[in-house]
Backbone bond lengths (Angstrom), bond angles and torsions (degrees), N, CA, C in turn:
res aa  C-N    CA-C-N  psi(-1)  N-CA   C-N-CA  omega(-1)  CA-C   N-CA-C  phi
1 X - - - 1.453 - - 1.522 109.02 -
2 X 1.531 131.36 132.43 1.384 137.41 -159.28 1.881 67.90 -100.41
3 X 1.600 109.11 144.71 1.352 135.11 168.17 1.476 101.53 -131.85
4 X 1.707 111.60 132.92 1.525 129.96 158.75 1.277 111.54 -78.15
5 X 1.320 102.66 132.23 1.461 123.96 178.13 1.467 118.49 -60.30
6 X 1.363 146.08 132.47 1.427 156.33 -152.93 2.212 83.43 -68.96
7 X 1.331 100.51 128.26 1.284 84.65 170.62 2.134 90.05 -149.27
8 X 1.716 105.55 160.37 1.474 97.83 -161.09 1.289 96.02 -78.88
9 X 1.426 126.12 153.59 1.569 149.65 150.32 1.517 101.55 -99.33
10 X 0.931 97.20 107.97 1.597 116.62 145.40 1.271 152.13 -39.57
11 X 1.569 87.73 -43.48 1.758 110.59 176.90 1.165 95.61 -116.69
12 X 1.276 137.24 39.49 1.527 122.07 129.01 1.361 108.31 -96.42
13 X 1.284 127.09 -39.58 1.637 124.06 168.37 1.036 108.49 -122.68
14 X 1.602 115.50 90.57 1.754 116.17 143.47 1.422 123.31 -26.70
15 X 1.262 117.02 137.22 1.714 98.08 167.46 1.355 111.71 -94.45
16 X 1.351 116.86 6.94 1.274 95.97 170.39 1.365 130.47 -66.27
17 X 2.142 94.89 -44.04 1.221 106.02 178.93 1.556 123.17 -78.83
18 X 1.090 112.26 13.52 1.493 118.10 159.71 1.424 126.43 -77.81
19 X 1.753 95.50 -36.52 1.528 98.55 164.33 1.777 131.05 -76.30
20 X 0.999 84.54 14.31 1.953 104.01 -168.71 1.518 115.46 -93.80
21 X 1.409 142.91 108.01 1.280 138.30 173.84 1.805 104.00 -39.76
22 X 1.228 86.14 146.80 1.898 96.62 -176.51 1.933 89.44 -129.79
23 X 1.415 101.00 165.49 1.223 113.20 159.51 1.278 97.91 -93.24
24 X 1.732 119.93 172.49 1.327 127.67 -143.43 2.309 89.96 -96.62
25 X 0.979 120.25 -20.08 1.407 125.88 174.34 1.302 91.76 -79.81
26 X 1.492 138.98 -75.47 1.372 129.34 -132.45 2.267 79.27 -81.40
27 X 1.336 122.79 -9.04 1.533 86.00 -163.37 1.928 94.88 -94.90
28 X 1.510 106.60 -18.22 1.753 113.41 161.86 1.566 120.40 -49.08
29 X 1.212 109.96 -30.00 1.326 116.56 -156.69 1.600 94.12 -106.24
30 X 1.194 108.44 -40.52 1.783 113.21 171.68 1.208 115.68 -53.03
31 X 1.528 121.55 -40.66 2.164 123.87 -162.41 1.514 77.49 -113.62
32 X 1.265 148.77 -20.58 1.936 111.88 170.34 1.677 87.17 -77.54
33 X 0.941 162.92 -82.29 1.419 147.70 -100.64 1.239 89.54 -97.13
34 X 1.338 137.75 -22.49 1.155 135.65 -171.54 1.410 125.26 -78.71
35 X 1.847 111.62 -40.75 1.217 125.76 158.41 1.202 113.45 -64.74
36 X 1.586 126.39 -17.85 1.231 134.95 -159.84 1.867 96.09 -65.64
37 X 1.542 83.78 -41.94 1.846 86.93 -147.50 1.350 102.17 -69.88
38 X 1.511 110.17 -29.80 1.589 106.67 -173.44 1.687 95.39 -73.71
39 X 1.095 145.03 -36.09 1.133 142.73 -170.07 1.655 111.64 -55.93
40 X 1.787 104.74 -46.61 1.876 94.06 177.42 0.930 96.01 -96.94
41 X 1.179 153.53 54.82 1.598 151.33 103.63 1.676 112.13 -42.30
42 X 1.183 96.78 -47.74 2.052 105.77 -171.52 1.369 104.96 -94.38
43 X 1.457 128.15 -8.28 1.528 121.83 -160.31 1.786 114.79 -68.88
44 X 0.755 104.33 168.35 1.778 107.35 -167.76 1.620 100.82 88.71
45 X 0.901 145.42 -5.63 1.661 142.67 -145.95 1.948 87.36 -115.75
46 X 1.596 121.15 81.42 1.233 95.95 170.75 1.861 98.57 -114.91
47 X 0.999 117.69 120.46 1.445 116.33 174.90 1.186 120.06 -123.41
48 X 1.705 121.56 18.12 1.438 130.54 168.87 1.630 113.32 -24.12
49 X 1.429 105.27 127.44 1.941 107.66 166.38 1.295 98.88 -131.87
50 X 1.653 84.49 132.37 1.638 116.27 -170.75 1.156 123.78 -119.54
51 X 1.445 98.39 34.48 1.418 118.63 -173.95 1.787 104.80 -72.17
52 X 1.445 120.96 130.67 1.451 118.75 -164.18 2.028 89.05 -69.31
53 X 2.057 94.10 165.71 1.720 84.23 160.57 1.562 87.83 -175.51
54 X 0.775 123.55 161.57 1.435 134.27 -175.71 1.692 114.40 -63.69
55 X 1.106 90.42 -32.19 1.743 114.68 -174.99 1.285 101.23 -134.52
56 X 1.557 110.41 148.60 1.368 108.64 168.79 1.844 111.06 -126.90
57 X 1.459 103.84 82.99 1.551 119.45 175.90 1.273 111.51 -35.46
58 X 1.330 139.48 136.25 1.475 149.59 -136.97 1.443 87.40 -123.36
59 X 1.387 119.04 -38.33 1.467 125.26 -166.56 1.575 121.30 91.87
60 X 1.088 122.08 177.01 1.623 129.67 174.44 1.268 108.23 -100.62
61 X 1.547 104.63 177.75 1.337 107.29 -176.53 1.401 147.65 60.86
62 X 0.972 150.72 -126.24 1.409 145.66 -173.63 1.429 103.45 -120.30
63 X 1.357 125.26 -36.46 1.547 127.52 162.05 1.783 108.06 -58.33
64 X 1.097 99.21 -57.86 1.784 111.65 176.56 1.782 103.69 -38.74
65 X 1.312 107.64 -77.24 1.993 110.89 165.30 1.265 96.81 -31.50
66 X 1.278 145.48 -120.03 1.249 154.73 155.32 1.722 105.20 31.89
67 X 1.055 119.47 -60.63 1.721 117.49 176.54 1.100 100.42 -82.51
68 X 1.426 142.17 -21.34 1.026 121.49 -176.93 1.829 127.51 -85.90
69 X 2.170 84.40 -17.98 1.475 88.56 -171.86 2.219 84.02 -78.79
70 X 0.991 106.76 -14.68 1.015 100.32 -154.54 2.287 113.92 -80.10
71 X 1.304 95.47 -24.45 0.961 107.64 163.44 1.477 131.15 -75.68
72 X 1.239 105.62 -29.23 1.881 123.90 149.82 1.679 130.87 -37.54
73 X 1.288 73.48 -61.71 1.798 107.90 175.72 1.957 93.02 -64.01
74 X 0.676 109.73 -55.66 1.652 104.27 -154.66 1.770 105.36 -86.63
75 X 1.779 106.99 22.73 1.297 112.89 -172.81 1.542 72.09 -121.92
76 X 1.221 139.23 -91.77 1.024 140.05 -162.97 1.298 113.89 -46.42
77 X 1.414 145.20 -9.89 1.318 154.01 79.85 1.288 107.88 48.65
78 X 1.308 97.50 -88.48 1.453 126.37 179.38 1.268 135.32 -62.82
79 X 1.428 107.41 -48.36 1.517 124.21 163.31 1.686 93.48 -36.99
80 X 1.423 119.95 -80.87 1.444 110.77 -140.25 1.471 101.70 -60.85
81 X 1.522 120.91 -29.25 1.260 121.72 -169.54 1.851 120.16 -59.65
82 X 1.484 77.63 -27.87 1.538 79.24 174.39 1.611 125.30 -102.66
83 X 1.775 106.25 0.33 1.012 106.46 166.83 2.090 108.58 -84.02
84 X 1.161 101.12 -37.69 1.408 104.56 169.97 1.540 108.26 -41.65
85 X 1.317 107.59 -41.00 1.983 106.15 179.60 1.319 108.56 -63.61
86 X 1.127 130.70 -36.58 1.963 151.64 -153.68 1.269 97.68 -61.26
87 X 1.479 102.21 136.60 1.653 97.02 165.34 1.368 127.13 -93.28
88 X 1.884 116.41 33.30 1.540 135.16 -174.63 1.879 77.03 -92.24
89 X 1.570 108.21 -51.30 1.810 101.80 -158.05 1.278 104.14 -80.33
90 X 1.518 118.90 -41.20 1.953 103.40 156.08 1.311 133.16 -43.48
91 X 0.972 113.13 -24.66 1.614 108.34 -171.48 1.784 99.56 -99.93
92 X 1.210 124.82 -2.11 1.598 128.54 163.22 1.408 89.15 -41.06
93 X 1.922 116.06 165.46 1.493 123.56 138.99 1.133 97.14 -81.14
94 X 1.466 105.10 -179.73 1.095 129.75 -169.40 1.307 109.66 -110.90
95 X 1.284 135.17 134.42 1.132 142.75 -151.46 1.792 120.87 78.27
96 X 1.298 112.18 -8.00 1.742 133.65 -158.82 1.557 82.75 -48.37
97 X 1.518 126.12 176.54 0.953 123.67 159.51 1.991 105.74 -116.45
98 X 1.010 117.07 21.80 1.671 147.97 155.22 1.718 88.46 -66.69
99 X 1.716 101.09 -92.66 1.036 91.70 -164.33 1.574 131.78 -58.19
100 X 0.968 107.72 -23.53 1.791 117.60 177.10 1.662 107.73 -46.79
101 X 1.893 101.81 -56.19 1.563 87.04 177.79 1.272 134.17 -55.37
102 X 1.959 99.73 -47.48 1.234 74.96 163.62 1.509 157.43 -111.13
103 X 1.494 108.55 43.48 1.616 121.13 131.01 1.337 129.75 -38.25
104 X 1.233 87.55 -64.79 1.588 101.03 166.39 0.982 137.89 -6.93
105 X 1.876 93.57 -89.72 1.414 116.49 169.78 1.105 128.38 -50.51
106 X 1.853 115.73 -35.15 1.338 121.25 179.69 1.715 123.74 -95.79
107 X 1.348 113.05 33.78 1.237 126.00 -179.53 1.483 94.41 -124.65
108 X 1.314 122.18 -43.67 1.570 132.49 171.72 1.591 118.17 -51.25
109 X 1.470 107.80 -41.79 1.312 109.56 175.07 1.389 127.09 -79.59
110 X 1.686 95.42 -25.89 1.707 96.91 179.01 1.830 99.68 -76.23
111 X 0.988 115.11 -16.91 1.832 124.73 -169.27 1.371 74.47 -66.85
112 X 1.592 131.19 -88.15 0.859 127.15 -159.00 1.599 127.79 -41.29
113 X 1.005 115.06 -47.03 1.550 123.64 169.54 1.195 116.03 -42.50
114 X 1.593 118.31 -63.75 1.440 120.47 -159.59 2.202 93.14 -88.64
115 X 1.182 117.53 3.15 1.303 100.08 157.74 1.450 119.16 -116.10
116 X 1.451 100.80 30.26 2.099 112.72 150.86 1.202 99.27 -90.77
117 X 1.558 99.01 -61.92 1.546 102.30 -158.46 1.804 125.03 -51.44
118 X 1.949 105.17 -12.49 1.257 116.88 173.83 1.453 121.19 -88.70
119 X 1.518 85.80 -39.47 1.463 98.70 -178.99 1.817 124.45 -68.06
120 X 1.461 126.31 -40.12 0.993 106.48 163.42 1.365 151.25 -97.26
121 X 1.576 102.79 20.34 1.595 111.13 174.54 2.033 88.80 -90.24
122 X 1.126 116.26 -26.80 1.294 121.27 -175.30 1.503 115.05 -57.46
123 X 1.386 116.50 -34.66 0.767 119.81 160.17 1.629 132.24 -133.60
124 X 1.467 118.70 72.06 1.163 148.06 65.36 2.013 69.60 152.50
125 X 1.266 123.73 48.62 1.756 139.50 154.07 1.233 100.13 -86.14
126 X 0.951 78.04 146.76 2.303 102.71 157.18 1.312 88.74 -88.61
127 X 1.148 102.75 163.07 1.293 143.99 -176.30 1.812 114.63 -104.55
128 X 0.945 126.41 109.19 1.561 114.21 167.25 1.378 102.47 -77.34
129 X 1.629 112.24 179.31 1.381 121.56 -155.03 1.189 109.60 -101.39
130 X 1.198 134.18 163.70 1.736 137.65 -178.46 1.602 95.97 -68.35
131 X 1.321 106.56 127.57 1.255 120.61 -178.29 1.630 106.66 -93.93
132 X 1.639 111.79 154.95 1.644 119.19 -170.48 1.581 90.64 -112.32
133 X 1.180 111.96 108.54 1.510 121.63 152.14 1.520 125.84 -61.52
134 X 1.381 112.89 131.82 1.583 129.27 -179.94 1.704 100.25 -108.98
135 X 1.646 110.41 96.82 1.213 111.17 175.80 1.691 109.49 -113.15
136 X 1.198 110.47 32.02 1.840 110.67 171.77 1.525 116.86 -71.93
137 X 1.026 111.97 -30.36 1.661 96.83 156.39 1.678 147.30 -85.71
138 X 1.637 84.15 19.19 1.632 105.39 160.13 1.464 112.77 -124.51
139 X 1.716 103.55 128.09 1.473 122.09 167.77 1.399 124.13 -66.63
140 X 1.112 131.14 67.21 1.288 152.08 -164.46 1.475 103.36 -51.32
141 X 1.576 115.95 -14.18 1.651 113.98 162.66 1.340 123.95 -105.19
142 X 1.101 118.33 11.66 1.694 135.11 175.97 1.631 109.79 -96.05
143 X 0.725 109.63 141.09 2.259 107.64 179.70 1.556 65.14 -82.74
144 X 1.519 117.52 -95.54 1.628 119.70 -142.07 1.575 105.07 -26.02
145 X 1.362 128.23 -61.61 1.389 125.10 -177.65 1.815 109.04 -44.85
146 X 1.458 99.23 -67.77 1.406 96.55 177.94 1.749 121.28 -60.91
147 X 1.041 139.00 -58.98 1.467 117.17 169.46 1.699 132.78 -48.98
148 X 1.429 108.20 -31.86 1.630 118.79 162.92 1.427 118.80 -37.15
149 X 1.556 95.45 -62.85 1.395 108.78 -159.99 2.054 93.28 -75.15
150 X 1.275 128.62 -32.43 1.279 129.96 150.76 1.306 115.45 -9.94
151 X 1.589 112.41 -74.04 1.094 124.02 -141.71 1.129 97.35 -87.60
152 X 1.245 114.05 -39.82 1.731 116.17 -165.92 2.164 96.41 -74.61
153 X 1.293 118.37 -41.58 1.483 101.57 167.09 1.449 128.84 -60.91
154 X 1.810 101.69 -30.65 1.602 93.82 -175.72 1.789 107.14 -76.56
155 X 2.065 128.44 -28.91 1.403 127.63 167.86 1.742 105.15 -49.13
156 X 1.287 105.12 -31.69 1.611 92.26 -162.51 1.474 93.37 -92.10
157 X 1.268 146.34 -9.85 1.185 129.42 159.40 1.530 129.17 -71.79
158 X 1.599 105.97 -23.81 1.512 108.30 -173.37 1.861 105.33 -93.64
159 X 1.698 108.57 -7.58 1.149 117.22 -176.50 1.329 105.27 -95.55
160 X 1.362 121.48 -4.10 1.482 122.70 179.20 1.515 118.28 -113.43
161 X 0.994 104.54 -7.07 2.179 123.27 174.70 1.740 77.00 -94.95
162 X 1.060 131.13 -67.79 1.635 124.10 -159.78 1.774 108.83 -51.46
163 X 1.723 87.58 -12.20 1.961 78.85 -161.45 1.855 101.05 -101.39
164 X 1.429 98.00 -24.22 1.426 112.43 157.52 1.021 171.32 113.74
165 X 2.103 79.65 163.32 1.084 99.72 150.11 1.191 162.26 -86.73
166 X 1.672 105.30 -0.41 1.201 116.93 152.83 1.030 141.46 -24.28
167 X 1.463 117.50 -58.44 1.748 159.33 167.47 1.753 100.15 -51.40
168 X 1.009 125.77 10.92 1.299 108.77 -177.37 1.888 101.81 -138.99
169 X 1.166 99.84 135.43 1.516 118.76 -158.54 2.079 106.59 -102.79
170 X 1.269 92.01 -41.17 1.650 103.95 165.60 1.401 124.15 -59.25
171 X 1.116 112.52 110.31 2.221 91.53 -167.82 1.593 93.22 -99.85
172 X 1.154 119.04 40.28 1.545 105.55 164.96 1.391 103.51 -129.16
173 X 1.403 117.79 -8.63 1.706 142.55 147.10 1.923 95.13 -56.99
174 X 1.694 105.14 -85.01 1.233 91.68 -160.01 2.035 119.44 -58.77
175 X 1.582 105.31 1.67 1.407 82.74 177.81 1.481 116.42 -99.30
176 X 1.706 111.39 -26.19 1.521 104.42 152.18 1.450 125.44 -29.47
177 X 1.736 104.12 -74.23 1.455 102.12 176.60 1.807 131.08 -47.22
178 X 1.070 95.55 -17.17 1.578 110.75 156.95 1.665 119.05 -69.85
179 X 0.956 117.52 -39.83 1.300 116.99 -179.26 1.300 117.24 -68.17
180 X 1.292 100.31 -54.54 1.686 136.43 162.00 1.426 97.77 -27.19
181 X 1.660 135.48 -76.32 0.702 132.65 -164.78 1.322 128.92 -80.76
182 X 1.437 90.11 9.41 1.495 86.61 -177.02 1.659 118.71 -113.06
183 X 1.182 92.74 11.49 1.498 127.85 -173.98 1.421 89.62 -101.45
184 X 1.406 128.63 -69.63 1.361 118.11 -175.25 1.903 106.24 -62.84
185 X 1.020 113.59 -8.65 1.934 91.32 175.71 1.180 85.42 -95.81
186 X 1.471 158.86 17.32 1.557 130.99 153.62 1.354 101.32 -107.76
187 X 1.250 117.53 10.36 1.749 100.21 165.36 1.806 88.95 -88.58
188 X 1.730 110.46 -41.65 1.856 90.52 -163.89 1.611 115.90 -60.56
189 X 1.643 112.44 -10.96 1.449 104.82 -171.66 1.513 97.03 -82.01
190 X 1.277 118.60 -49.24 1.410 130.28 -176.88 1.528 100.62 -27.75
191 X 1.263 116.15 -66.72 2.110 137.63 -146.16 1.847 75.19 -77.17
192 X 1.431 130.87 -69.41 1.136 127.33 -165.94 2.121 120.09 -49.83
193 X 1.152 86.46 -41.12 1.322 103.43 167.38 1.839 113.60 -58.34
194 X 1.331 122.07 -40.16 0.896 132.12 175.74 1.625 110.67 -55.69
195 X 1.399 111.10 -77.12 1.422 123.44 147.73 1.620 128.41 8.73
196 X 1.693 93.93 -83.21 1.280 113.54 -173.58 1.372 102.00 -129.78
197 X 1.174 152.56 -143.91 1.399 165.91 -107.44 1.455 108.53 141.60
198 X 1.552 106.84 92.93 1.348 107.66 164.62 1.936 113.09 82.75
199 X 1.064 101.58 30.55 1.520 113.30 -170.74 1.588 111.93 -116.61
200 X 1.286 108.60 6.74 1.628 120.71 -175.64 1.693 100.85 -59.54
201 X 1.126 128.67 -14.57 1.755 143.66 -160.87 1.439 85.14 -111.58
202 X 1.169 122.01 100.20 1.624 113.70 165.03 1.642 113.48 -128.74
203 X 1.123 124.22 142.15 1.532 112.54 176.99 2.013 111.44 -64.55
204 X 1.009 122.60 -9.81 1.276 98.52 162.12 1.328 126.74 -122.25
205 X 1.614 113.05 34.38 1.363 122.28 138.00 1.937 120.45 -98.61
206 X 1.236 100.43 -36.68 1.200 88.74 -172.77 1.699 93.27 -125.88
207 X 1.249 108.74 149.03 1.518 142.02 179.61 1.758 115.92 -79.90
208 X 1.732 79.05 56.32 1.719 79.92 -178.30 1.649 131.09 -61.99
209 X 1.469 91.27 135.70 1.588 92.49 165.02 1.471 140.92 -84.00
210 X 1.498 102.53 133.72 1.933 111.53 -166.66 0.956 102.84 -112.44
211 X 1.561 121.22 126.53 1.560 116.89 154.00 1.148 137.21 -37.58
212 X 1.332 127.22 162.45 1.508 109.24 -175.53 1.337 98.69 -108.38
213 X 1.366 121.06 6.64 2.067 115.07 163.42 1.419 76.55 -178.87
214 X 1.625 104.90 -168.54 1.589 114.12 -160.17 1.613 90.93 -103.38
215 X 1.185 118.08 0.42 1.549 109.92 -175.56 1.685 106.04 -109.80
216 X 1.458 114.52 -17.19 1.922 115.87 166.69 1.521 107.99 -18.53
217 X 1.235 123.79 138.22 1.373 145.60 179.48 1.826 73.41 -83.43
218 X 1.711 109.06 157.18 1.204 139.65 135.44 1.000 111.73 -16.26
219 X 1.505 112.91 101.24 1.752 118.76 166.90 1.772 115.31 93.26
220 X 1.350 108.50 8.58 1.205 126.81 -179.19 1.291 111.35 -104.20
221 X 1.831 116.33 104.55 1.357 119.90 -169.43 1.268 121.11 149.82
222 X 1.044 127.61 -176.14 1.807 128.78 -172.95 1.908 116.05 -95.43
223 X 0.775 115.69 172.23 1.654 117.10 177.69 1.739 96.57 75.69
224 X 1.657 73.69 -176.28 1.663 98.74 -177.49 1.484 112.76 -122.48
225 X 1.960 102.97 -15.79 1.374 90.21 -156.32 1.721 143.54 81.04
226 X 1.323 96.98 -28.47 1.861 123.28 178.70 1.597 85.96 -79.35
227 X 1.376 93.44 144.71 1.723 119.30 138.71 1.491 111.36 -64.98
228 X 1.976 95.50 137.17 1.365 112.46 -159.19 1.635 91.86 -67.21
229 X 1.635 112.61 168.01 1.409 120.42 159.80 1.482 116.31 -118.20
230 X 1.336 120.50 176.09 1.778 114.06 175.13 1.595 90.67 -142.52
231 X 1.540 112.82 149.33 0.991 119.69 -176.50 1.777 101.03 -85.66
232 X 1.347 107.97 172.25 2.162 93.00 -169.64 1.220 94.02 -69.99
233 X 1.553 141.16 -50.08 1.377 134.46 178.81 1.616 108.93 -31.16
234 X 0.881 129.88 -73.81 1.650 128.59 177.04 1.377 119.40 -47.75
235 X 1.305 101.85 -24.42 1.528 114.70 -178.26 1.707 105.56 -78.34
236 X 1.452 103.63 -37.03 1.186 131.11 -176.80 1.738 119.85 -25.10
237 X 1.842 70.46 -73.91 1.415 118.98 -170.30 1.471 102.37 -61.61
238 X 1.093 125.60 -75.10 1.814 127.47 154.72 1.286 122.26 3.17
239 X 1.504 102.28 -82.44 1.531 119.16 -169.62 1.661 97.54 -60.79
240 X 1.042 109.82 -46.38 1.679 98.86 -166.04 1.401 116.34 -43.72
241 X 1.721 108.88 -44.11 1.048 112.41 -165.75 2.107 122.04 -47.92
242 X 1.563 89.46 -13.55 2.001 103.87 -161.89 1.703 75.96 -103.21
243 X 1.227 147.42 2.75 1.624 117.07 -159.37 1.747 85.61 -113.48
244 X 1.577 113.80 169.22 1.582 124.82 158.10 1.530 115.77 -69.46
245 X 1.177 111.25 175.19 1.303 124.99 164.29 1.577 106.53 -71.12
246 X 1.460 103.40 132.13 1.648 95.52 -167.34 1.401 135.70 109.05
247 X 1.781 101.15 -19.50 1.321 129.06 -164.89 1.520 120.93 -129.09
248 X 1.393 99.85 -26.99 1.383 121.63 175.62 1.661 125.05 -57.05
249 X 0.984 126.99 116.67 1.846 144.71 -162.88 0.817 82.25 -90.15
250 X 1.855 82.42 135.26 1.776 127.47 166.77 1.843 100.44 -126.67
251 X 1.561 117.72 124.85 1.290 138.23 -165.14 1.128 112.72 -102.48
252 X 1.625 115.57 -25.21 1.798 130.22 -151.33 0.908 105.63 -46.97
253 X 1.398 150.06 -18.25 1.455 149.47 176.71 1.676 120.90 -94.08
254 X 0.964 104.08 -13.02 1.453 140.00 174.23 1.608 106.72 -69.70
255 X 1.643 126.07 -67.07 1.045 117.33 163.35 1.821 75.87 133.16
């Protein structure tokens, strides 16, 4: 099968209208249709290998990023799918705006998934294999269990695109994954918001900055202000803990 190379469209994302406040529906409905489009650009391209292995090596390089965002994606994938099964998301009303997000979220993540899984045989990656998620230590009939474990997958996703992107040499790679990620920090405010009220600002997502007294000149003080990052090893270590034996990510080339 001859595959076209990922190339940018424009007029699926203006930048203007990126710079534009959205309500929280029209900006859901804006980044799925948007990933959407680049996604059936690559469709027909399935070259999944499901070859078993003790480890499943992410690879190096810009394909390596790419499986790795991509193996992320296809965990969180899963999460919602099986929270969609849960009887915490059955017992939502219908119409709730609870339940809406998370629709949302879990239409966003499968977007995301199936536009790795297109995107890098498309351009000219292997593919690692569909990974088996181990979700028994989430109560899939509890909100607290189920939104927790939310939040803490959607921080470790926006902390693991932040950690990188470094690693990526393609800048039409690293500006997707920008988009990408910026889609996943409004699902973590969203799930956090759920939580608490107004808690999307937390010190262990973002690296807040403190004055160093109330009289510091501008720029005088601790933090960065940035959202935290994780290197893939930490990220590693994390994710494994939700995957089977068999399924579990290895980064070492990754850095």
């Amino acid at each position: 099968m001859n595959h076209q190379p990922l190339t940018p469209n424009p007029q699926a994302e203006p930048a203007d209208a990126l710079q534009r406040p959205m309500q929280r529906r029209s900006f859901l409905r804006y980044t799925s249709a948007a990933v959407a489009v680049t996604s059936l650009a690559l469709a027909g391209c399935d070259d999944d290998n499901n070859d078993p292995a003790e480890t499943v090596d992410v690879g190096s390089g810009d394909v390596g990023v790419l499986n790795y965002a991509y193996a992320l994606e296809q965990l969180e994938a899963a999460f919602y799918t099986a929270v969609l099964g849960g009887n915490y998301y059955k017992g939502l009303a219908a119409g709730s705006a609870e339940k809406q997000v998370l629709d949302d979220l879990a239409l966003h993540e499968q977007i995301h998934a199936d536009f790795f899984r297109k995107a890098i045989p498309a351009n000219g990656g292997t593919l690692i294999k569909n990974l088996e998620p181990d979700f028994n230590s989430i109560d899939f009939s509890s909100r607290d269990s189920v939104l927790k474990a939310a939040r803490d997958f959607e921080d470790l996703g926006v902390a693991a695109y932040n950690g990188a992107g470094r690693y990526l040499t393609n800048p039409l790679f690293l500006s997707l994954a920008g988009k990408i990620v910026s889609v996943e920090a409004r699902h973590a405010a969203l799930i956090r918001d759920l939580l608490a009220y107004n808690t999307f600002v937390a010190p262990e997502v973002v690296d807040l900055f403190t004055p160093t007294s109330a009289t510091s000149a501008p720029g005088e003080g601790t933090g960065t202000g940035l959202e935290r990052s994780k290197t893939p090893s930490q990220v590693v270590d994390i994710a494994n803990q939700f995957l089977r034996e068999g399924s579990k990510l290895r980064a070492s080339s990754l850095g």
